[in-house]
N, CA, C and O atoms as a printed pandas DataFrame, in Angstrom:
     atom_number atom_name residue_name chain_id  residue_number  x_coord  y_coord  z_coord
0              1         N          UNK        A               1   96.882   87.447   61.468
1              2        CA          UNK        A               1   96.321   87.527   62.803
2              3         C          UNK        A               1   97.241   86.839   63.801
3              4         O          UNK        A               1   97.442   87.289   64.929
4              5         N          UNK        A               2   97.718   85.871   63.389
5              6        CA          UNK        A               2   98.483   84.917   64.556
6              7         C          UNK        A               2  100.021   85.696   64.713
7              8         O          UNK        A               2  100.780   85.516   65.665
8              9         N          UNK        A               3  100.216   86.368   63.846
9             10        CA          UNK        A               3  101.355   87.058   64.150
10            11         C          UNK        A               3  101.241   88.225   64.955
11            12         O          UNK        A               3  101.959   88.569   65.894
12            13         N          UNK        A               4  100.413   88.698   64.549
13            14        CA          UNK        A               4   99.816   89.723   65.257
14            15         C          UNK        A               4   99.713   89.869   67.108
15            16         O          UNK        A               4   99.932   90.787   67.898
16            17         N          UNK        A               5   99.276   88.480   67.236
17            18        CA          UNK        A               5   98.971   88.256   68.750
18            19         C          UNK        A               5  100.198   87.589   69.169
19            20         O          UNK        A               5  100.394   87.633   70.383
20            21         N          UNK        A               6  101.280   86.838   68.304
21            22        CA          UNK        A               6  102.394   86.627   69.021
22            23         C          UNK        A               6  103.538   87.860   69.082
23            24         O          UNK        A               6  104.678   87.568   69.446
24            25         N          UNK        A               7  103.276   88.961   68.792
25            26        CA          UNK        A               7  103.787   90.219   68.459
26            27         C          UNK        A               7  103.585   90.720   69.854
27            28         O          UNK        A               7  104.468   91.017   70.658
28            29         N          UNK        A               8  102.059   90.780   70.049
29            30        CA          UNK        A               8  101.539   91.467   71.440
30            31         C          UNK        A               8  101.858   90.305   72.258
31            32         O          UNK        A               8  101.399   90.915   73.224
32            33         N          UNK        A               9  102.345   88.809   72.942
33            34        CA          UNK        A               9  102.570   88.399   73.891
34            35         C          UNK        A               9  104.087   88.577   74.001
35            36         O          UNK        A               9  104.561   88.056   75.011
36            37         N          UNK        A              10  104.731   89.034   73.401
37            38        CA          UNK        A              10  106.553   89.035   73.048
38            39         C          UNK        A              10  106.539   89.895   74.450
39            40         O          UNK        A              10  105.664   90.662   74.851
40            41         N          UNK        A              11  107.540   89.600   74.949
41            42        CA          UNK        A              11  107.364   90.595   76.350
42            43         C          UNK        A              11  108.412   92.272   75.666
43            44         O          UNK        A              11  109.110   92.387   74.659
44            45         N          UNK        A              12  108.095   93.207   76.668
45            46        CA          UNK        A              12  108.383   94.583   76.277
46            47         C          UNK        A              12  109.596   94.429   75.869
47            48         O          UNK        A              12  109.505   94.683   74.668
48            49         N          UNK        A              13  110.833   94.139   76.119
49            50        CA          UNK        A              13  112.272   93.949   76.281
50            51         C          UNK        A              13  112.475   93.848   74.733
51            52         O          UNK        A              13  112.788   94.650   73.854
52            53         N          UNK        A              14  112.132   92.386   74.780
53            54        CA          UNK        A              14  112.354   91.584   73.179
54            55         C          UNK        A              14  111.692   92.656   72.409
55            56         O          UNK        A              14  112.429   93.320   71.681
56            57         N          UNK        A              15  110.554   92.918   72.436
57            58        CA          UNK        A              15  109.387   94.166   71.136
58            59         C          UNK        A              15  110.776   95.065   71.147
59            60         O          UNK        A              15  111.573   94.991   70.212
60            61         N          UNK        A              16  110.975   95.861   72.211
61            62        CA          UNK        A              16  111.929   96.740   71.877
62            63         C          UNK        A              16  113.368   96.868   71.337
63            64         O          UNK        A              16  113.855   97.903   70.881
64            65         N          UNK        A              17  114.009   95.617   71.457
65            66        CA          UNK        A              17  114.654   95.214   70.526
66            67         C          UNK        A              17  114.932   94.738   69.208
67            68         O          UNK        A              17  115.937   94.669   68.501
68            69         N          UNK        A              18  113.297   94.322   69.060
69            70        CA          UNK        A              18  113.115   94.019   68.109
70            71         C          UNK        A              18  113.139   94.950   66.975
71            72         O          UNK        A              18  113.556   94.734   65.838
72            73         N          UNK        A              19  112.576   96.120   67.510
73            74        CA          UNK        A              19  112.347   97.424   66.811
74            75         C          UNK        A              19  112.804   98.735   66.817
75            76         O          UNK        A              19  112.444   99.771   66.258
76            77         N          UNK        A              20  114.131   98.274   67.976
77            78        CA          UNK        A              20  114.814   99.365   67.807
78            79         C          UNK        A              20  114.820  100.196   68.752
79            80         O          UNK        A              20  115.785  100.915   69.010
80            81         N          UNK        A              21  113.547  100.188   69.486
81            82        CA          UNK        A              21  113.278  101.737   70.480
82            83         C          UNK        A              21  113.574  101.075   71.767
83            84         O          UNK        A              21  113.837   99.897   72.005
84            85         N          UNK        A              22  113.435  102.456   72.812
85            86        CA          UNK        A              22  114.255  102.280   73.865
86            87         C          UNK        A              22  112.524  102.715   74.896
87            88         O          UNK        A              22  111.801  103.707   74.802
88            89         N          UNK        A              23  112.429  101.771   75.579
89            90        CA          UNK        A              23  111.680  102.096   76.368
90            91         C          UNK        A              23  111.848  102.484   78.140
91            92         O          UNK        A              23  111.802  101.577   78.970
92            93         N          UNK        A              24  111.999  103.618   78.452
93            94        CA          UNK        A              24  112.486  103.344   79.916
94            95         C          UNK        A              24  110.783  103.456   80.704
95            96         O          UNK        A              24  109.906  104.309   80.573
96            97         N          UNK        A              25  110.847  102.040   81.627
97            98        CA          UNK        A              25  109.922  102.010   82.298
98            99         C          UNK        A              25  110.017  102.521   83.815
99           100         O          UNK        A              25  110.873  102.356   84.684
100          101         N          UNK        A              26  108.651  103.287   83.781
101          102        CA          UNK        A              26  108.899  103.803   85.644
102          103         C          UNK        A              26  108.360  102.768   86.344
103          104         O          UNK        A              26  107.291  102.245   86.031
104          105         N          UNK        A              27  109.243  102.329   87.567
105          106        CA          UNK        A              27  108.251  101.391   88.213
106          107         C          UNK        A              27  107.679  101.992   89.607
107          108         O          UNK        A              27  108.215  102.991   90.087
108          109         N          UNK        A              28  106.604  101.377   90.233
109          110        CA          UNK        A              28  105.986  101.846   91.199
110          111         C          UNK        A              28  106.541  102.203   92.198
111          112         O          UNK        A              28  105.842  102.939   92.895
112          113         N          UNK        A              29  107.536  101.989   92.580
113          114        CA          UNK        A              29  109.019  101.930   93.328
114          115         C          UNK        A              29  109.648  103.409   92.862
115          116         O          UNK        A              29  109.928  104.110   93.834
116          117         N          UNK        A              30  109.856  103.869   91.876
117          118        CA          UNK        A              30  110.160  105.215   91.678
118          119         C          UNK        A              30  109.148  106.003   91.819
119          120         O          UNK        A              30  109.463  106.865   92.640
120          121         N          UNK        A              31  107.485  106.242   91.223
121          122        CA          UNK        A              31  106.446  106.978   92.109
122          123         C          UNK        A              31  107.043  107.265   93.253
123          124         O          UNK        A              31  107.545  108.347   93.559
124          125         N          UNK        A              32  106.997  106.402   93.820
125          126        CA          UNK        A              32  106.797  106.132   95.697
126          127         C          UNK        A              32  108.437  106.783   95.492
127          128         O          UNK        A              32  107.941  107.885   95.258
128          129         N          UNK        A              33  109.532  106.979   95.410
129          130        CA          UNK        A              33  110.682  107.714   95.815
130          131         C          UNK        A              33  110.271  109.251   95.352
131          132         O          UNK        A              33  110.765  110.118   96.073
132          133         N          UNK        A              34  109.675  109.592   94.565
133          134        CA          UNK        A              34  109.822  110.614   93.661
134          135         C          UNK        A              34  108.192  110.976   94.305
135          136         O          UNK        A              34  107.562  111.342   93.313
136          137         N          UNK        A              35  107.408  111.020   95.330
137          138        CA          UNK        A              35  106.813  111.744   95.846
138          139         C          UNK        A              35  106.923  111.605   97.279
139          140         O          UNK        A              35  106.145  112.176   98.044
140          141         N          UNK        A              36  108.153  110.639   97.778
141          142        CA          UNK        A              36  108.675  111.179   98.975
142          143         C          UNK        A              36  109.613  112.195   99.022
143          144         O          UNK        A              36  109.818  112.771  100.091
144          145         N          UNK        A              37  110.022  112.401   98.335
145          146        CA          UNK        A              37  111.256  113.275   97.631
146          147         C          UNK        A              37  110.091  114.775   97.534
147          148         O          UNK        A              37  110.354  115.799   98.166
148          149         N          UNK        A              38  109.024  114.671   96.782
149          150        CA          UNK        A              38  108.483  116.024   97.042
150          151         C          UNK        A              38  107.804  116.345   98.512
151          152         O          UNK        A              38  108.016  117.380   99.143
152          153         N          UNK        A              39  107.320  115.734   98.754
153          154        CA          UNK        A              39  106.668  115.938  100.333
154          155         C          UNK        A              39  108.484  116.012  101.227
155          156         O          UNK        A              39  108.292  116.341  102.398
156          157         N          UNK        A              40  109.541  115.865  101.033
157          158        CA          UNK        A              40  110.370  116.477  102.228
158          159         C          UNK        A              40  110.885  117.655  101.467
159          160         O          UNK        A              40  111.685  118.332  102.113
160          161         N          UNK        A              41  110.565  118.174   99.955
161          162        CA          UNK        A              41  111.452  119.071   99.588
162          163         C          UNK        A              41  110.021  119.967  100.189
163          164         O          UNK        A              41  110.390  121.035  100.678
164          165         N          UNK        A              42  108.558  119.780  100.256
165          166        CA          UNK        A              42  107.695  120.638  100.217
166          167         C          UNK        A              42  107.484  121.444  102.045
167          168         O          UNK        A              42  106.937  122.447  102.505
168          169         N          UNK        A              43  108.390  120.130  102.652
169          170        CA          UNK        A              43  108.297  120.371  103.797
170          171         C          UNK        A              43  109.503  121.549  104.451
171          172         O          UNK        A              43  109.674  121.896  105.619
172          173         N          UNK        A              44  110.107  121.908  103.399
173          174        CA          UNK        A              44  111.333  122.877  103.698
174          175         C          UNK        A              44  111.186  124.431  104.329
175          176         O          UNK        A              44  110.183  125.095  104.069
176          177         N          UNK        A              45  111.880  124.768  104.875
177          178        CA          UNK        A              45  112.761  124.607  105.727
178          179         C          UNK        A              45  112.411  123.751  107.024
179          180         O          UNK        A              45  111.240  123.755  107.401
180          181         N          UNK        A              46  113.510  122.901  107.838
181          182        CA          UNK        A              46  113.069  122.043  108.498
182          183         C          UNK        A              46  113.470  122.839  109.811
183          184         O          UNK        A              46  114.621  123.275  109.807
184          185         N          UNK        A              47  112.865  123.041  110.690
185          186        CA          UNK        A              47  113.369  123.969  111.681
186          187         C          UNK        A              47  113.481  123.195  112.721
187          188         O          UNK        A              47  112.723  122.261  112.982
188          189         N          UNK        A              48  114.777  123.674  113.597
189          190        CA          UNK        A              48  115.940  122.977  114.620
190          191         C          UNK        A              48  114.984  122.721  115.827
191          192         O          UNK        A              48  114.285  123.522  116.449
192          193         N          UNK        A              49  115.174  121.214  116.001
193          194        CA          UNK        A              49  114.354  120.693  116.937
194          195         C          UNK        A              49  113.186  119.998  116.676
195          196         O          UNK        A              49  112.556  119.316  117.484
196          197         N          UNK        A              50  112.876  120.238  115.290
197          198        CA          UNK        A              50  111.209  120.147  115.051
198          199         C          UNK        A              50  111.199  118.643  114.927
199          200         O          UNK        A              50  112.283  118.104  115.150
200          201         N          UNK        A              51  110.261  117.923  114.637
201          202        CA          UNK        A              51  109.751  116.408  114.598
202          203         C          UNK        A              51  109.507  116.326  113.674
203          204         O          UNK        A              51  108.847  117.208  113.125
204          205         N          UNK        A              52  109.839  115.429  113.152
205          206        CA          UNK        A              52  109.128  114.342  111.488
206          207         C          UNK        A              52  107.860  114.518  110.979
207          208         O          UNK        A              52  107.567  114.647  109.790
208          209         N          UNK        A              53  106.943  114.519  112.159
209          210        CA          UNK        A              53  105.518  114.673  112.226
210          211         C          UNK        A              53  104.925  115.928  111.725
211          212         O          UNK        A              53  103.873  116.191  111.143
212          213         N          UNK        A              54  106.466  116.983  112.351
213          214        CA          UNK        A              54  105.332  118.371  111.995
214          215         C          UNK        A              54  105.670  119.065  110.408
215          216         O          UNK        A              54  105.019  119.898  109.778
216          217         N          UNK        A              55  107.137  118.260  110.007
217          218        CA          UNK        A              55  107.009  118.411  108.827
218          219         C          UNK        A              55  106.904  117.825  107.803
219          220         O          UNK        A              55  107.480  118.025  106.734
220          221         N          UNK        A              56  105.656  116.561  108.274
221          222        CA          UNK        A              56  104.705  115.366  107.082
222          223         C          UNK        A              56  103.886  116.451  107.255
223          224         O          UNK        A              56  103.421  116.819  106.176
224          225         N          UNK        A              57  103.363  117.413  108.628
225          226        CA          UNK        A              57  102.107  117.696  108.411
226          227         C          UNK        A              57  101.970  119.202  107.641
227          228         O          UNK        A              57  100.900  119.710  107.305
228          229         N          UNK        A              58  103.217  119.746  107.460
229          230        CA          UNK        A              58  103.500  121.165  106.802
230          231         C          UNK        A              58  103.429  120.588  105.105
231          232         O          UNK        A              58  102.843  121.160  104.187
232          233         N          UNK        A              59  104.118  119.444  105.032
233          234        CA          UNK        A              59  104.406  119.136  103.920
234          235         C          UNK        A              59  102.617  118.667  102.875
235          236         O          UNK        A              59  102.244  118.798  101.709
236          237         N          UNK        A              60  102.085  118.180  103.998
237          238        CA          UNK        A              60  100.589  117.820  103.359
238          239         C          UNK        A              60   99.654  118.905  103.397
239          240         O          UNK        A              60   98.737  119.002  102.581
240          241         N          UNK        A              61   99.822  119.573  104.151
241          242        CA          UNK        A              61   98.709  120.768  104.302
242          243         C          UNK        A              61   99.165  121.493  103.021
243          244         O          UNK        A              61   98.319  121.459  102.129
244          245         N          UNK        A              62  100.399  122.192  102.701
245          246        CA          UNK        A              62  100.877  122.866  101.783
246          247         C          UNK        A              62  100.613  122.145   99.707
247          248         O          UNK        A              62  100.476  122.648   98.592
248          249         N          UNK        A              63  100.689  120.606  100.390
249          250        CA          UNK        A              63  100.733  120.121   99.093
250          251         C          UNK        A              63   98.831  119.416   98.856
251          252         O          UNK        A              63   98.188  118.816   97.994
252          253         N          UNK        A              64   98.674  119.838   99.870
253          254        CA          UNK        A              64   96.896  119.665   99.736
254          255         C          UNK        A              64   96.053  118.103   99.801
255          256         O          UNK        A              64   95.002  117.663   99.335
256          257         N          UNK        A              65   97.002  117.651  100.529
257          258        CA          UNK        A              65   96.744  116.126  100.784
258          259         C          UNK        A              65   96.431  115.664  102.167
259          260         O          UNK        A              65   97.139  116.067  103.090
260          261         N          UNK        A              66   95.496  114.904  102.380
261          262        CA          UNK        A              66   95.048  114.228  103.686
262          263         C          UNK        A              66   96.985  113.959  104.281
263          264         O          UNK        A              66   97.990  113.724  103.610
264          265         N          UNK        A              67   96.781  114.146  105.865
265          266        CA          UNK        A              67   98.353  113.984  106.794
266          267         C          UNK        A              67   98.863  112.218  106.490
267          268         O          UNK        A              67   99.943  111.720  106.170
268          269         N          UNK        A              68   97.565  111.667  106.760
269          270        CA          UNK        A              68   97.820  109.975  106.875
270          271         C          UNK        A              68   98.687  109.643  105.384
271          272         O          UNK        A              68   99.692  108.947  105.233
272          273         N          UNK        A              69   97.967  110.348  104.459
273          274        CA          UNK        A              69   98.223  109.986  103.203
274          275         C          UNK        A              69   99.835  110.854  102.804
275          276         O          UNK        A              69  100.659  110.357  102.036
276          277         N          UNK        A              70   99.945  111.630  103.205
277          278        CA          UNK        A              70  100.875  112.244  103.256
278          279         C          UNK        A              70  102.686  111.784  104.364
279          280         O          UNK        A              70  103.870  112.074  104.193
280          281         N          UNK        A              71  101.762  110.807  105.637
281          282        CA          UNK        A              71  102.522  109.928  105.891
282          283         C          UNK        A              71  103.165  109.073  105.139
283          284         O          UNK        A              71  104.387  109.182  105.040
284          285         N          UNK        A              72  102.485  108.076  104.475
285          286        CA          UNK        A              72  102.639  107.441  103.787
286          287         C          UNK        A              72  103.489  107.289  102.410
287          288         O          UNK        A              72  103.862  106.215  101.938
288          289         N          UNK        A              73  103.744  108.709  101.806
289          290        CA          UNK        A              73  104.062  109.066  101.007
290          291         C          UNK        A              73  105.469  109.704  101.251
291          292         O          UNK        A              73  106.463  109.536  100.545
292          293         N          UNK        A              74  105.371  110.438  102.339
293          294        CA          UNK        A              74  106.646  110.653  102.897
294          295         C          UNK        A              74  107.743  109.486  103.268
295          296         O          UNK        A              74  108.938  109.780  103.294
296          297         N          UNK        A              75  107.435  108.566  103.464
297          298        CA          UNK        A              75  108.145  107.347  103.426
298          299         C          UNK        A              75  108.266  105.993  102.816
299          300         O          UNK        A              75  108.654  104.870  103.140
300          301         N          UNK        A              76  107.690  106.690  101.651
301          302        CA          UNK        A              76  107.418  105.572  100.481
302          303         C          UNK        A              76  107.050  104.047  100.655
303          304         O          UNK        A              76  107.516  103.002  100.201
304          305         N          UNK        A              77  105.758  104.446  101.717
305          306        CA          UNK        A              77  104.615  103.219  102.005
306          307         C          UNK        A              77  103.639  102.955  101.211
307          308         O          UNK        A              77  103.398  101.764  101.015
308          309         N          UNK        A              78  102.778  104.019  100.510
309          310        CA          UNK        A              78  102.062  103.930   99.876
310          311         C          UNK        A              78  102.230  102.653   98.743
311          312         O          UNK        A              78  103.103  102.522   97.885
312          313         N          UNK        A              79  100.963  101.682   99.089
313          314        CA          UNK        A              79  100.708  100.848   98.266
314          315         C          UNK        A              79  100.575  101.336   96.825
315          316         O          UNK        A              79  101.407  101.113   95.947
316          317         N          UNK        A              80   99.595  101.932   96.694
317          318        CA          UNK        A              80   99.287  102.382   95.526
318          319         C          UNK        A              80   99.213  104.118   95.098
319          320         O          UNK        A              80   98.590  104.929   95.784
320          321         N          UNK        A              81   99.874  104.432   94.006
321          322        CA          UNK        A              81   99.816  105.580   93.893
322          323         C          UNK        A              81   99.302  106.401   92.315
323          324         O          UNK        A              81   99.963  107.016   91.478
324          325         N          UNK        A              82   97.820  106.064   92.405
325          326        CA          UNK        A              82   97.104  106.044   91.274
326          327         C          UNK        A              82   98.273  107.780   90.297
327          328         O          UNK        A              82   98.905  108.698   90.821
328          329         N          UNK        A              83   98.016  107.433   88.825
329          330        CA          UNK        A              83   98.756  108.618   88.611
330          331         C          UNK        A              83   98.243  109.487   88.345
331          332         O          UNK        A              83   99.049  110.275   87.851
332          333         N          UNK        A              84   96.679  110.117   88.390
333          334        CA          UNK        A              84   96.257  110.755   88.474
334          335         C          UNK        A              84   97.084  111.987   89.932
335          336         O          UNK        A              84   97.493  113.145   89.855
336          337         N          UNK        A              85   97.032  111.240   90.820
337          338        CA          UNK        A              85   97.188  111.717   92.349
338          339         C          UNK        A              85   98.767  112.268   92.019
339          340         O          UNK        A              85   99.130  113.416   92.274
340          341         N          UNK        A              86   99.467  111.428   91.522
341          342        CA          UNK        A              86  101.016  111.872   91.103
342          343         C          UNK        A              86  101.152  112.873   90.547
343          344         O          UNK        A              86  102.071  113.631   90.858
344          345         N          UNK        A              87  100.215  113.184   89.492
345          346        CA          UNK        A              87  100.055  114.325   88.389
346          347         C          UNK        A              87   99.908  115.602   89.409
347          348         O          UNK        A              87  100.585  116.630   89.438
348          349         N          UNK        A              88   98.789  115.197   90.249
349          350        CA          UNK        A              88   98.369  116.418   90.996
350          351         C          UNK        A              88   99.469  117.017   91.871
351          352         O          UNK        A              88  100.015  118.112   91.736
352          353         N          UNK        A              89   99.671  116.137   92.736
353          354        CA          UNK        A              89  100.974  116.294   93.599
354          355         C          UNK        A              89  101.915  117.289   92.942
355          356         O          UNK        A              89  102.213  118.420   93.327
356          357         N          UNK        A              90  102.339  116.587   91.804
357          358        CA          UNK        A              90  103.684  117.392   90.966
358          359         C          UNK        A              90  103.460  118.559   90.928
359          360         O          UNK        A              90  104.278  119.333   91.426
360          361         N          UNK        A              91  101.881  119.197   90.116
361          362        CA          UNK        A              91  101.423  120.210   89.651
362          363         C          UNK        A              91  101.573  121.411   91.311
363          364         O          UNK        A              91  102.189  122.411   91.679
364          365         N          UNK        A              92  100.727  120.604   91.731
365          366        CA          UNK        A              92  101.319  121.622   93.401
366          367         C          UNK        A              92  102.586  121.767   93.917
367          368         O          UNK        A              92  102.872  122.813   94.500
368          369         N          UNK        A              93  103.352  120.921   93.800
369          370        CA          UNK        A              93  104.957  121.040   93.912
370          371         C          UNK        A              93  105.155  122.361   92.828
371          372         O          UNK        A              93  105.662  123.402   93.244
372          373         N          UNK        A              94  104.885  122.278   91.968
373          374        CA          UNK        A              94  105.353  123.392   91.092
374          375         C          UNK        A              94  105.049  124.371   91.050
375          376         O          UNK        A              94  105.649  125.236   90.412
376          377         N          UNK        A              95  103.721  124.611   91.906
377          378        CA          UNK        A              95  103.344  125.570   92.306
378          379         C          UNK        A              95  103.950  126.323   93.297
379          380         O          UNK        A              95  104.034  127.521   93.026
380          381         N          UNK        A              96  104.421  125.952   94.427
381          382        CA          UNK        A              96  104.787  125.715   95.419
382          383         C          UNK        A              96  105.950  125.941   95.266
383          384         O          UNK        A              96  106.501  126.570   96.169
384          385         N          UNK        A              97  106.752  125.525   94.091
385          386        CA          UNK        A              97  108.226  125.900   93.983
386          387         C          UNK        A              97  108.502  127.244   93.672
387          388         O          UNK        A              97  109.384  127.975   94.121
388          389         N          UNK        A              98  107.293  127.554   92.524
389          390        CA          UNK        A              98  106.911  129.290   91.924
390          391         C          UNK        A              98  106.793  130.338   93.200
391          392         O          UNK        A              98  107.463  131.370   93.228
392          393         N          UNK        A              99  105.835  129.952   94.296
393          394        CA          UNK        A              99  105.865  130.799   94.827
394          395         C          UNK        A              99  106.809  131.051   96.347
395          396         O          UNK        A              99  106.891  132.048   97.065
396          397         N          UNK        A             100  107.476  129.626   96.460
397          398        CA          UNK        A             100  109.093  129.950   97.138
398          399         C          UNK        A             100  110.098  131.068   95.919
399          400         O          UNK        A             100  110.865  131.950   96.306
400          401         N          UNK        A             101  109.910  130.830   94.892
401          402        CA          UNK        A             101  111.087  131.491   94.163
402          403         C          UNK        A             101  110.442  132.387   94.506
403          404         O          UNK        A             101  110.926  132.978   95.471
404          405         N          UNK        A             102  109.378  132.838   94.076
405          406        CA          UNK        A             102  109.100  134.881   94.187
406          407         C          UNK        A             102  109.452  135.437   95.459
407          408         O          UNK        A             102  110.243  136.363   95.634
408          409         N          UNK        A             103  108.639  134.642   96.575
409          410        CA          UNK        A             103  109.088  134.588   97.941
410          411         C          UNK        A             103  110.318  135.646   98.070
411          412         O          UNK        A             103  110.407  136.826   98.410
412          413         N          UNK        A             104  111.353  134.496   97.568
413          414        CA          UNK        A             104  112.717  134.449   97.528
414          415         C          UNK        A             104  113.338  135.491   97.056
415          416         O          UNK        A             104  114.173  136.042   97.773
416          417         N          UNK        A             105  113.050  136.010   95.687
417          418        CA          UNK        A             105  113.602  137.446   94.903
418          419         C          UNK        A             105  112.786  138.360   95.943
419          420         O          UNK        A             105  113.503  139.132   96.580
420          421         N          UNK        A             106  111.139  138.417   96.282
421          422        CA          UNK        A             106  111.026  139.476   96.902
422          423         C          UNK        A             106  111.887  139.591   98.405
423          424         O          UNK        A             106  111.955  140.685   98.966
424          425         N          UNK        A             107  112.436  138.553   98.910
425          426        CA          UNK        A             107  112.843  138.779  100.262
426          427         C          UNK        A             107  114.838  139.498   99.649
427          428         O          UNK        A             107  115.588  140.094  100.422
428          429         N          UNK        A             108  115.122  139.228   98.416
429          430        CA          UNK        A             108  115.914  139.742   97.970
430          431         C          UNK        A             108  116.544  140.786   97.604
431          432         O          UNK        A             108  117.742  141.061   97.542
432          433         N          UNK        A             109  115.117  141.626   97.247
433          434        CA          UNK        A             109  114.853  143.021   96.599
434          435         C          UNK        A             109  115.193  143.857   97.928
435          436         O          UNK        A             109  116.011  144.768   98.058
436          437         N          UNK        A             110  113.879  142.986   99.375
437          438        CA          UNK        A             110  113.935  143.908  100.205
438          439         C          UNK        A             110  115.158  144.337  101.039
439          440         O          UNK        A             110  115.133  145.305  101.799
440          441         N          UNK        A             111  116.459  143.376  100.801
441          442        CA          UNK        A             111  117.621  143.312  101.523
442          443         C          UNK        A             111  118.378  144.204  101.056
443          444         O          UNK        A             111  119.103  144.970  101.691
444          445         N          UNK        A             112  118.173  144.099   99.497
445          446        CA          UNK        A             112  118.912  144.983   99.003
446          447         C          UNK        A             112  118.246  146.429   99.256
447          448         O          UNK        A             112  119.008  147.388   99.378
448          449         N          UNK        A             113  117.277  146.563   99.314
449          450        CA          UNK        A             113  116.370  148.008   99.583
450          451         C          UNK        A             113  117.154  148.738  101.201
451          452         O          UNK        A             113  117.309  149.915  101.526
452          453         N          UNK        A             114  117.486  147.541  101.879
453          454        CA          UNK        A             114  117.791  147.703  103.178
454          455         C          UNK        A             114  119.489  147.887  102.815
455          456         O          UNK        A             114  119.869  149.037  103.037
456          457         N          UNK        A             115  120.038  147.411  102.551
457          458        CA          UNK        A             115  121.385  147.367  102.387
458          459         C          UNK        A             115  121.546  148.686  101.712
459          460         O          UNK        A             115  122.458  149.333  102.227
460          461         N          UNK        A             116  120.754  149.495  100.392
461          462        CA          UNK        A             116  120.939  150.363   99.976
462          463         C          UNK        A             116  120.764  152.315  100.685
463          464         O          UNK        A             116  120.938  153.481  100.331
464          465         N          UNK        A             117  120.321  151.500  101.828
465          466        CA          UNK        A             117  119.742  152.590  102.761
466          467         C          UNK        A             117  118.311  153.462  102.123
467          468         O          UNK        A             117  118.189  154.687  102.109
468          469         N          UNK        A             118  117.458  152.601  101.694
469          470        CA          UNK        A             118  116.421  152.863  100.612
470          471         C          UNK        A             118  116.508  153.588   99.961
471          472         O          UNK        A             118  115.510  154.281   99.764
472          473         N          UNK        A             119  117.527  153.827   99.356
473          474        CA          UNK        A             119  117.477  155.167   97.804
474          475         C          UNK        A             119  116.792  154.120   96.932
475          476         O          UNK        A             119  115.705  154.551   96.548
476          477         N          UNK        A             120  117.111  152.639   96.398
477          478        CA          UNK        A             120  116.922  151.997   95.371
478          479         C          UNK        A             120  115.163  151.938   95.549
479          480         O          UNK        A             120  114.763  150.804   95.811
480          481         N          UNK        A             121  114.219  152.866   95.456
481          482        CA          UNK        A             121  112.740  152.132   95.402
482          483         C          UNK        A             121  112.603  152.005   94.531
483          484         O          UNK        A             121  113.482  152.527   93.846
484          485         N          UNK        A             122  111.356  151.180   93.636
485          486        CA          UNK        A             122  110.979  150.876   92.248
486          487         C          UNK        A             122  109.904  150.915   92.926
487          488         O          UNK        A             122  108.820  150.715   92.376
């Protein structure tokens, strides 16, 4: 037993040396970069002239989050960033990335449809 509990007070570093494995820890500090990082990629394209403001508020509407909170996040204020909320975030980013790509091939197809002088229909 007493080993046991001086096992569990050993801080992470030492355990993991002790045993070999490699633990990389995220700290709250990367959350907070790595969902400001999605709220300006979600806020894309940034159009000439526009304000900060209007693309926290493109970036939150799209990623389905209150603006304030989405402030916050955009500039890696957020105190706390339960990871539930992180999970979600991501999952809509990825969503969001899916349907820029299709976006993207369909605005592709149609150029080429145009470039081909429409013989190419499918």
């Amino acid at each position: 037993m007493g080993e046991l509990l001086s096992e569990m007070s050993e801080n992470p570093s030492a355990r993991a040396e002790r045993y070999g494995a490699v633990f990389d820890a995220v700290t709250a500090e990367d959350v907070a970069e790595e969902m400001a990082g999605l709220m300006r990629r979600a806020a894309e394209p940034a159009r000439p002239g526009e304000r900060v403001a209007e693309q926290i508020l493109r970036a939150a509407r799209r990623l389905g989050i209150d603006a304030g909170r989405g402030k916050r996040l955009w500039y890696a204020e957020a105190r706390n960033i339960p990871a539930h909320e992180a999970d979600t975030i991501r999952v809509r980013w990825k969503r969001l990335a899916t349907q820029i790509a299709a976006a993207d091939a369909d605005l592709a197809r149609l150029r080429m449809l145009l470039e081909s002088g429409g013989d190419a229909v499918q």
